[in-house]
C-alpha positions as CSV (number, residue, x, y, z in Angstrom):
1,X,-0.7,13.8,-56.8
2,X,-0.8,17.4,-55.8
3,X,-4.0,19.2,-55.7
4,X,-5.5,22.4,-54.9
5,X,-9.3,22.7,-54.6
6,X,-11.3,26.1,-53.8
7,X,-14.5,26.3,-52.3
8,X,-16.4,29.4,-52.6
9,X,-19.3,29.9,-49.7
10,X,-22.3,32.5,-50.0
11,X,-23.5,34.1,-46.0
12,X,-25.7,30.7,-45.4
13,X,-22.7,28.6,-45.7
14,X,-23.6,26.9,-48.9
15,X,-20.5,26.5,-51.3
16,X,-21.8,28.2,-54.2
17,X,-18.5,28.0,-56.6
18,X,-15.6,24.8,-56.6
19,X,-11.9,25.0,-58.8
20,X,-9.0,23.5,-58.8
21,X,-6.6,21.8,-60.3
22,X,-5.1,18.4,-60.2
23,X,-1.4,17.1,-61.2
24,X,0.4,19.9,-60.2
25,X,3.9,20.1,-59.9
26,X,4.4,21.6,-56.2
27,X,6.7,19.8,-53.8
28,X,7.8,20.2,-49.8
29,X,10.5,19.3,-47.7
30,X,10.9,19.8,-43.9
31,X,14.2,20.9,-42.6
32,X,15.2,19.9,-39.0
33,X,15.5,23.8,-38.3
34,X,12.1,24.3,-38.3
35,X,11.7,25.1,-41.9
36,X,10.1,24.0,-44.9
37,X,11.5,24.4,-48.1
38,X,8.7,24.7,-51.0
39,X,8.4,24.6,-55.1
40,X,5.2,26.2,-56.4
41,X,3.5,24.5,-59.2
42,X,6.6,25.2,-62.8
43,X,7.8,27.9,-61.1
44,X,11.9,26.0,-60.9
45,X,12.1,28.5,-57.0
46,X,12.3,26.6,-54.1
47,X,11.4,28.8,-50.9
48,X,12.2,28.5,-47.8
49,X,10.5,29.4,-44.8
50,X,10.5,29.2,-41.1
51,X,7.3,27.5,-39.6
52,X,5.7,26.0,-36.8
53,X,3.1,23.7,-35.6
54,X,0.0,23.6,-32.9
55,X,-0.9,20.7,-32.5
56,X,-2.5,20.8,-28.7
57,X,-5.4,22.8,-30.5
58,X,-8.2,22.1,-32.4
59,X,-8.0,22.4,-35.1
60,X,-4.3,21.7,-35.6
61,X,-2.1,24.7,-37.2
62,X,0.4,25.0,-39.5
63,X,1.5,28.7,-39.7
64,X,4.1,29.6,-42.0
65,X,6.2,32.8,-41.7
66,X,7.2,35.5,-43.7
67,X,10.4,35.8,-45.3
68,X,12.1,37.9,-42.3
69,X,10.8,34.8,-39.8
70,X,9.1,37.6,-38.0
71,X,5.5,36.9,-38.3
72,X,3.3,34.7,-39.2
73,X,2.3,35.5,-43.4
74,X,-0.4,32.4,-43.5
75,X,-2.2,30.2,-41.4
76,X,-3.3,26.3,-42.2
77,X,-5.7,24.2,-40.8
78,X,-3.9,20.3,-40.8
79,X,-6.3,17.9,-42.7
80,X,-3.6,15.6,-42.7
81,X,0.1,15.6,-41.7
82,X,2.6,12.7,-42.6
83,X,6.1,11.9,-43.6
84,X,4.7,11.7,-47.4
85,X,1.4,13.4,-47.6
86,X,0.2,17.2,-46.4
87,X,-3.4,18.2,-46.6
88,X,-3.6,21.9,-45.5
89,X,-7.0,24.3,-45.8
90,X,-7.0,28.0,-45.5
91,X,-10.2,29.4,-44.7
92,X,-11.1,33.0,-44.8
93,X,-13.4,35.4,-45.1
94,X,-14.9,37.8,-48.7
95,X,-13.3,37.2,-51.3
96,X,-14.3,37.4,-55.2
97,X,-14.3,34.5,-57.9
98,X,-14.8,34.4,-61.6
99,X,-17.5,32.2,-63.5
100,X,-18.2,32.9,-67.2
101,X,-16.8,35.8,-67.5
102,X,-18.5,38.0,-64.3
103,X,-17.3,38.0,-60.9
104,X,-19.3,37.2,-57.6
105,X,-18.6,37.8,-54.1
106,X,-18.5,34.8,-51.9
107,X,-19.1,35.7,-48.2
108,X,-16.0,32.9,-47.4
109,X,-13.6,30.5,-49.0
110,X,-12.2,27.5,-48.2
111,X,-8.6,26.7,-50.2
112,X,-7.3,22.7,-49.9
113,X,-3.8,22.4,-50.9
114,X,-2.7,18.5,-51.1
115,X,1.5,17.6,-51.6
116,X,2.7,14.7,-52.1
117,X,6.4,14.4,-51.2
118,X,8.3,13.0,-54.5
């Protein structure tokens, strides 16, 4: 099953907002020239794109490059990294999120992206 899940944080680091969605149609395959090739949800595009791993680190890194392949467009912090299963999380700072109809701030969010390979 393919999940995302967002977390929204206020400044004391208590989440304050969770979404997602469930059953989604997103799929990934790595390429043995250091690519991954990706399908977003019913969009029928698959995208390719040059990436790269640290795994000495913690935590461990997936970053994923623009479309040129000259720098780095997004960041991942590895939850989980197999031959079927990808658990990615990108974290970052201020960002705005919508409840009832009004929109808050939240000080950080936390976005968990799970693919299962087909």
């Amino acid at each position: 099953m393919n999940t995302e899940e967002y977390k929204y944080y206020d400044e004391n680091g208590t989440v304050v907002h969770t979404t997602g969605q469930e059953n989604l149609n997103n799929q990934f395959e790595y390429k043995n020239d250091n690519t991954v090739r990706f399908k977003i949800g019913e969009d029928p595009t698959w995208y390719t794109r040059k990436f790269d791993l640290e795994l000495d680190g913690d935590p461990k890194m997936l970053n994923v490059y623009n479309a040129a392949g000259d720098e780095v467009e997004i960041a991942y912090r590895i939850q989980k990294l197999t031959a079927t299963e990808m658990v990615l999380v990108h974290e970052y700072d201020n960002d705005t999120y919508e409840k009832d109809g009004e929109t808050y701030e939240a000080a950080k969010v936390a976005k968990t992206y799970t693919y299962v390979k087909q």
